[in-house]
C-alpha positions, 0 to 999 in steps of 0.5 A, a space after each residue: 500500500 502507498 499513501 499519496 499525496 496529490 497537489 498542482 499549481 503551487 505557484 511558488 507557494 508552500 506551507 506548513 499545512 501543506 507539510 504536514 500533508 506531505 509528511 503523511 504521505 509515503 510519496 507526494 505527486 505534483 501536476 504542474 505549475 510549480 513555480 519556484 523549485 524550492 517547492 519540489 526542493 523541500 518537499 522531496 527533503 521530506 518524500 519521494 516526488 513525481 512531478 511535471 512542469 506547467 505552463 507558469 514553468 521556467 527553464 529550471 523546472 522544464 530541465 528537471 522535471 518532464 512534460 509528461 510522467 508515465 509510470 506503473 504503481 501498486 497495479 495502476 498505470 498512470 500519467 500525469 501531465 499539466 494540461 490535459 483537459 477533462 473528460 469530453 473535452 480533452 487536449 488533442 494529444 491526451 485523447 490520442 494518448 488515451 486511444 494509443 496507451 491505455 492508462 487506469 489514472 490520468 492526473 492534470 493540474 492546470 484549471 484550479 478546479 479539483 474534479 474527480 471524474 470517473 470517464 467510461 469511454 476511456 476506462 480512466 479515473 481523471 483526478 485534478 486536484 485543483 490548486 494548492 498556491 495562493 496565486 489564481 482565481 479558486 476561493 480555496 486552496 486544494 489537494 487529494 490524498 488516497 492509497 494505492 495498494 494491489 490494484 485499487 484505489 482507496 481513501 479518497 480524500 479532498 482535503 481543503 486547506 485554508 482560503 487564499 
């Protein structure tokens, strides 16, 4: 079983309570927009990190981490990009993606709006986790957390942490 911690669009912001959400998890997964890499520093300080870079990125940021991550866990295939839209409306790449390599879990960030979306026509659990910096036009700041083990998903957890 691994415990995960999901957040996007930290925009260079990071916290305390965001911390004690890292500590929590066995491995912290971040969707883009990371806007300072002090960020992904600290936090792979306290926890291994997988993340993207964003669309808000730099140079730094698009040397150490890729546009896409694609990689297995605990039975699940999973990819995470920044942009990638949502189901019905999908970039064109991530449709194409989906239809070449099938995936269990697709994880975007980009929106700030957390959505946990279920899409049958590809078999895929969309997970966005809305946004976990201050800087954008969401009221509350946003992240998932759940466990993988054996091939299931369980614990889902939207954790709200305070207003921007």
């Amino acid at each position: 079983m691994v415990k995960i911690l999901l957040l996007s669009d930290t925009h260079g912001y990071l916290d305390e309570q965001m911390l004690q959400h890292v500590r929590w998890a066995d491995e912290v997964w971040h969707a883009g927009d990371i806007g300072d890499l002090q960020v992904t520093e600290k936090i792979a300080q306290l926890r291994p990190l997988r993340a993207v870079y964003g669309n808000i990125d730099g140079t730094e940021a698009r040397i150490q981490f890729p546009l896409d991550q694609l990689f297995e866990l605990e039975g699940k295939k999973i990819w995470m990009t920044h942009i990638g839209g949502y189901p019905k409306k999908y970039e064109a790449r991530i449709k194409k993606g989906l239809l070449e390599h099938p995936v269990d879990i697709l994880i975007c960030g980009h929106s700030h709006i957390l959505k946990i979306i279920y899409d049958p026509s590809f078999d895929v659990l969309f997970l966005n986790p809305g946004a976990a910096g201050k800087y954008g036009f969401h009221a509350v700041r946003t992240l998932l957390r759940f466990q993988l083990d054996n091939g299931n998903i369980s614990n889902m957890e939207l954790v709200e942490l305070e207003k921007r």
